[in-house]
N, C-alpha and C positions, 0 to 999 in steps of 0.2 A: 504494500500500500504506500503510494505515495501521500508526504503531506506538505502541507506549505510551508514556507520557511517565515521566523515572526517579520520581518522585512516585509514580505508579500500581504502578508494579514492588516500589519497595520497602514499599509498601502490601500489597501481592498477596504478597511473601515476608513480612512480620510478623505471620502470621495463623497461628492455632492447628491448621487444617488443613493449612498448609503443614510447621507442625513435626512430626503427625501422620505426615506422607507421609515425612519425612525420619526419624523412629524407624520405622516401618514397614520401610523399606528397609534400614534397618541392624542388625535385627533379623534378616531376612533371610536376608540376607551374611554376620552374626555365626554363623545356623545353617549355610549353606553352611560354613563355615570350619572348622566342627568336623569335616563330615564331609567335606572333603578334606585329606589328611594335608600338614601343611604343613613347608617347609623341608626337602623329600626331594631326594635325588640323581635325576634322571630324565636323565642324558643319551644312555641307551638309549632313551626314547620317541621317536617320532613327531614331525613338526612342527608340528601342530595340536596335540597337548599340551604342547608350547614353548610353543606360541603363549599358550595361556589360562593354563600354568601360572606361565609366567616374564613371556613381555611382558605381560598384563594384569594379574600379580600375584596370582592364584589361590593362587601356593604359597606367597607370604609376608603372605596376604590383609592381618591388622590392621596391616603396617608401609605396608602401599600407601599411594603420594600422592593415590589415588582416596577411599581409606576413610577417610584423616585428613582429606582434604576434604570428605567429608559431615560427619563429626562437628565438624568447625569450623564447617559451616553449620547445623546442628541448632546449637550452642552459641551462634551470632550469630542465629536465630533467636527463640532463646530469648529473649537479650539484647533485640534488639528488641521482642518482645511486651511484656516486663517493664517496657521503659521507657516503650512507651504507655499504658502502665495507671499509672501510677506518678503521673498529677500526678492523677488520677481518685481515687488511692488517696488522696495528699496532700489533696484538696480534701474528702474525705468525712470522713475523718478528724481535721484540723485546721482546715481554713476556717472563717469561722462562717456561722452558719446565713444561708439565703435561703429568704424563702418563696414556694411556686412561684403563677405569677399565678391558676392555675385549681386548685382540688380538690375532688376526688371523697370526699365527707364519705362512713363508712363506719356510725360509731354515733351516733346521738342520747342526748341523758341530760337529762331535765328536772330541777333539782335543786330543793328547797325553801330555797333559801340566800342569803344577798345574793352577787354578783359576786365581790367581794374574798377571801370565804370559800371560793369553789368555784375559785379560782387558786392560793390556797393550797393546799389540801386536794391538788389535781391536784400540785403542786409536790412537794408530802411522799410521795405516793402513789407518782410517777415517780422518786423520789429511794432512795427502799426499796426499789426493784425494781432500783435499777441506774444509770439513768439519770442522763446530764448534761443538765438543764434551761437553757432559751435564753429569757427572755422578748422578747418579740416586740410593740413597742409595747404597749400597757394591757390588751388583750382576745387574745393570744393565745400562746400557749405552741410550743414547738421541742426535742426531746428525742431524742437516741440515746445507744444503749448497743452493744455489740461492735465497735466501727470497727475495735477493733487484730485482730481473726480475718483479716481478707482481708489483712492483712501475712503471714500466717503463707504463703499460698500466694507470693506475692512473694519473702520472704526464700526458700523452697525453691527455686525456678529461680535465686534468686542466687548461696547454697549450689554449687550444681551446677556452675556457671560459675567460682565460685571451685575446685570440684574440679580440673577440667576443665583450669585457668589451672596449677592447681599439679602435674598432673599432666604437663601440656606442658613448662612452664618443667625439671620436674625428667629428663622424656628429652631435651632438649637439654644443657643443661646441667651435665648428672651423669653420673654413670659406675657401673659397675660388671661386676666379673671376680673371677676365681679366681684363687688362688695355693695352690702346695703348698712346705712350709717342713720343712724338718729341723732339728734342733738346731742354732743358731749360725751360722744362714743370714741374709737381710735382705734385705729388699726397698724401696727407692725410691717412695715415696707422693708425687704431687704434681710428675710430673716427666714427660717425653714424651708416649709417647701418652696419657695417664690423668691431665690437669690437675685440682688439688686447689685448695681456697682456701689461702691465705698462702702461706706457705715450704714445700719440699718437708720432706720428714724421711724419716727411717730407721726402719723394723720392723721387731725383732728376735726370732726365736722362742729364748729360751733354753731351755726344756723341753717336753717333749709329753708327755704321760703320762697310760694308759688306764686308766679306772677298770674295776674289774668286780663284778660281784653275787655272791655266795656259788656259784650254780651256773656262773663262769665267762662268763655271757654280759655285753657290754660295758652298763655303765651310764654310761658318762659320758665326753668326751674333753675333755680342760683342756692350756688351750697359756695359758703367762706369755708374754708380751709386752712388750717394751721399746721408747720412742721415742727416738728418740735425734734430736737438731736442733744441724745444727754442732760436732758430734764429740763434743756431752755429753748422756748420758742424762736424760731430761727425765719419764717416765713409766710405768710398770711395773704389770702387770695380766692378772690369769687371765682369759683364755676360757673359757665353756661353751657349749656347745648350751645356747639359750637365752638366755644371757647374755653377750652383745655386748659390744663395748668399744667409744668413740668417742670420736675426737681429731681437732680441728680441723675439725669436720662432717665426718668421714669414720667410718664405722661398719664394723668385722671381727665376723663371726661363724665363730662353729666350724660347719663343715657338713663335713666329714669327714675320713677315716682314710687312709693310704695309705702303699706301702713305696715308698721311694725304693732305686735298684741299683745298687750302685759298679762298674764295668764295668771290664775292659781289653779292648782288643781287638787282636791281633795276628797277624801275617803275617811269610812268610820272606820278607829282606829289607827291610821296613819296620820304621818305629818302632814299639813300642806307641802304641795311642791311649787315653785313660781315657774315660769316659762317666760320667753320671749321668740314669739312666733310671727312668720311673715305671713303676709295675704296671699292665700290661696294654699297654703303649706298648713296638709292634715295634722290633726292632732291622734293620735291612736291611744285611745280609752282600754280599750281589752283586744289585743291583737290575737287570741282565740278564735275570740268571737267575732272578729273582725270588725268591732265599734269603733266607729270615728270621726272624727268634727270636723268640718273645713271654714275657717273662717273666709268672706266672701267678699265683702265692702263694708264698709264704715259708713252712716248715717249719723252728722251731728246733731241731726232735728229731725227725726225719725216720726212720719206719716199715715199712721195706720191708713189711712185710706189710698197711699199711693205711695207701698211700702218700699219699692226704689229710689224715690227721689227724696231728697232731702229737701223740706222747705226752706231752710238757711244752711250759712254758713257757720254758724252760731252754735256752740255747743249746750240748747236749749233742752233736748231730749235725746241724744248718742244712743244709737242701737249699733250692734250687729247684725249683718245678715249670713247665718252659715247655712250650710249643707251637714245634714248628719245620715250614716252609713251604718246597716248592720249587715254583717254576714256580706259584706260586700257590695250590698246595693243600698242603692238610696232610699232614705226613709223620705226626704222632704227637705223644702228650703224652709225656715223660719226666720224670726227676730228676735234677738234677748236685749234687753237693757244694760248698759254699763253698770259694773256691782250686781247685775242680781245671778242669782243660783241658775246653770242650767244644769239640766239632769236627761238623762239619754235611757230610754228603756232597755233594761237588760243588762247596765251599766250600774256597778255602786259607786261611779267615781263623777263628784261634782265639775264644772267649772265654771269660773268665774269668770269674764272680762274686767278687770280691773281698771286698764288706762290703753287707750291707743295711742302710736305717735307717727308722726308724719315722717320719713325716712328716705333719703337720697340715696338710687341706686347709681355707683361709680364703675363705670369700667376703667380697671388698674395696664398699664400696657407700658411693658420695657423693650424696645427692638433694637441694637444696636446697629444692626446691617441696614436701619433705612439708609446713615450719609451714602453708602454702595451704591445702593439704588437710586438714591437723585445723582449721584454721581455718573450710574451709567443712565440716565434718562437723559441728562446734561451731553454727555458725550455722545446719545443718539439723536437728539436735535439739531446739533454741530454736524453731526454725519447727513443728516439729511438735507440739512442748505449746501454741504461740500457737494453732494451729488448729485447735486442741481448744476454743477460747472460744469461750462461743455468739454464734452469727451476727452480723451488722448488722441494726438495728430502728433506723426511723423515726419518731415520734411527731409530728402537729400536732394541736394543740388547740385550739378560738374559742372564746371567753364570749359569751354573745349574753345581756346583761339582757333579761328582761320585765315583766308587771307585777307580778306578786305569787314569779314564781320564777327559776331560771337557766336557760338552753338551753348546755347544752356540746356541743358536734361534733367527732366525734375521727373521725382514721385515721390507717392503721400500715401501712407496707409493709415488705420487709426479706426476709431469708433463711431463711423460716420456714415448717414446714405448720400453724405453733399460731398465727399471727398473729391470728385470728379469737375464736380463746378465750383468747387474753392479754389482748387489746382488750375481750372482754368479762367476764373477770378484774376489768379496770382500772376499768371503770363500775361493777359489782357492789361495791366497794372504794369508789368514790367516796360512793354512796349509804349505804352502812351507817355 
């Protein structure tokens, strides 16, 4: 059997076909992906929908070690191509010129002029149009103009690779979760599971408070913020939607609203127990029996007649509205009052709502690899106005004296469908 040699192989993957087959197939999968739901509960399915959903990674397709393996090899492919091309691009661009030992002369021009005259003339003529002029011993000219356009496709795949870098570097390395914050609560940045650069510090929510628009509905949530590093506050700062805060490369936004529920919960014979639970987060009374409370909304003026809405704002009459569950299913939405007894059938265990409080949900978010990424976004914007310049164009030129005139022989190759009527632009130009 023969096999190939790693030469031929990594020959065989740096080839623009190769990268072709590799966006092709992740194109693909990226569509599969959308249309199977991903990150679902299935463990009523079947073992063949285990199979593809979990062991092969179906359900959590773009975090698979499959999928982040092709786009590492599209990205090292990339890589590779870019660098074969790269001393081709250097050599065209900055080497100086060589003249090739054979050429295919394209235009004749007899001129009525001495020699010295129709080298000159050629000189000022390619020099107006762009061109950087080579003389080439006594009788021959060397001329291009656009070298730096085919950078523009180079810097792009480089661009991309730089995304690509800053985008890896920042899910390894980065974090990001949720936090819900009440007045005077604080949370630890930079410390267990959730490593931060420098020192840990303290975040403090001192205020929440909802703005609203004339007709009531929410415009706006602003949460002030305090750092606090080694027991002294160090920096203090509203939150918006929109408008983030960031300390120590670690960046809070406001992204939502929520009531936090001061709870007791008690039973004959036992202690009271306190809780502090979020909106819509069950409470499990007898997990046997499958008893359990869902707190639902908050009402500060609570309407027996039009038990959703609130008639004020006003903390006049504060209900609850929960959901309670037995054996798994719903018994029924209800209302209890703040302070009074609820009791659940089948349940010995009371609770209480004691106090609600209004509570900013933050999203926490450390990514170090963004500068990458504006870096390579930066460098693909650049590429893309570079590749806007017209093409590469070659020029050679020979003076051939005779006896009473000049013979000039020109050709032009390059990245053009006008090479032919530039070239003969260029003699039309010479002659007048």
């Amino acid at each position: 059997m023969k096999f190939s040699s790693p030469g031929n192989v990594i020959r065989a993957f740096a080839t623009m076909r190769m990268g072709l087959t590799l966006l092709a197939i992740i194109i693909v999968l990226s569509a599969v992906g959308t249309l199977i739901p991903q990150e679902r509960d299935i463990s009523a399915a079947g073992p063949v929908l285990h199979f593809f959903y979990h062991t092969l990674g179906f359900g959590n397709l773009y975090h698979s070690w499959w999928f982040g393996s092709l786009l590492f090899f599209l990205c090292l492919n990339i890589a590779c191509c870019s660098l074969s091309r790269l001393p081709v691009l250097w050599r065209d661009t900055f080497a100086p010129p060589v003249w090739p030992a054979a050429m295919s002369w394209q235009r004749e021009c007899r001129l009525a002029l001495p020699p010295d005259e129709v080298a000159q003339r050629m000189r000022q003529r390619l020099k107006q149009s762009g061109f950087r002029v080579w003389d080439i011993g006594t009788d021959r000219l060397y001329a291009r103009k656009g070298q730096l356009a085919p950078w523009g496709t180079f810097l792009i795949h480089a661009s991309i690779l730089i995304i690509a870098l800053g985008s890896f570097y920042g899910s390894m390395a980065g974090f990001q979760y949720s936090v819900l914050l009440a007045p005077g609560d604080s949370v630890t940045i930079g410390a267990g599971s959730y490593p931060a650069p420098g020192c840990p510090f303290e975040l403090r929510l001192n205020t929440f408070t909802t703005e609203l628009y004339p007709n009531g509905q929410v415009s706006d949530w602003v949460s002030n913020l305090t750092v606090t590093r080694i027991g002294e506050d160090v920096l203090s700062q509203d939150v918006k939607v929109n408008h983030p805060f960031s300390y120590q490369g670690v960046s809070f936004y406001q992204a939502s609203y929520s009531n936090l529920y001061e709870i007791t919960q008690q039973a004959t014979g036992h202690n009271a127990r306190k809780l502090r639970l979020e909106e819509k987060q069950p409470i499990i009374l007898d997990d046997r029996l499958g008893i359990a409370v869902v707190p639902l909304k908050y009402l500060p003026d609570f309407d027996p007649k039009r038990p959703m809405v609130s008639r004020s704002a006003q903390p006049l009459n504060p209900h609850v509205i929960y959901m309670a569950y037995s054996g798994g299913r719903p018994l029924g939405m209800n209302a209890v009052a703040i302070g009074n007894p609820l009791s659940i059938p089948g349940s010995p265990i009371e609770l209480v709502f004691s106090a609600v409080q209004e509570a900013s949900g933050l999203d926490v978010k450390h990514d170090p690899g963004l500068p990458l990424v504006f870096t390579g976004f930066s460098i693909m914007g650049a590429a893309f106005f570079l590749s806007l310049l017209p093409h590469r164009r070659v020029i050679w030129a020979e003076i051939r004296p005779n006896a009473e005139s000049t013979l000039l022989v020109v050709t032009i190759s390059g990245r053009s469908q006008l090479l032919t009527e530039e070239l003969s632009l260029l003699c039309q130009n010479l002659a007048n």
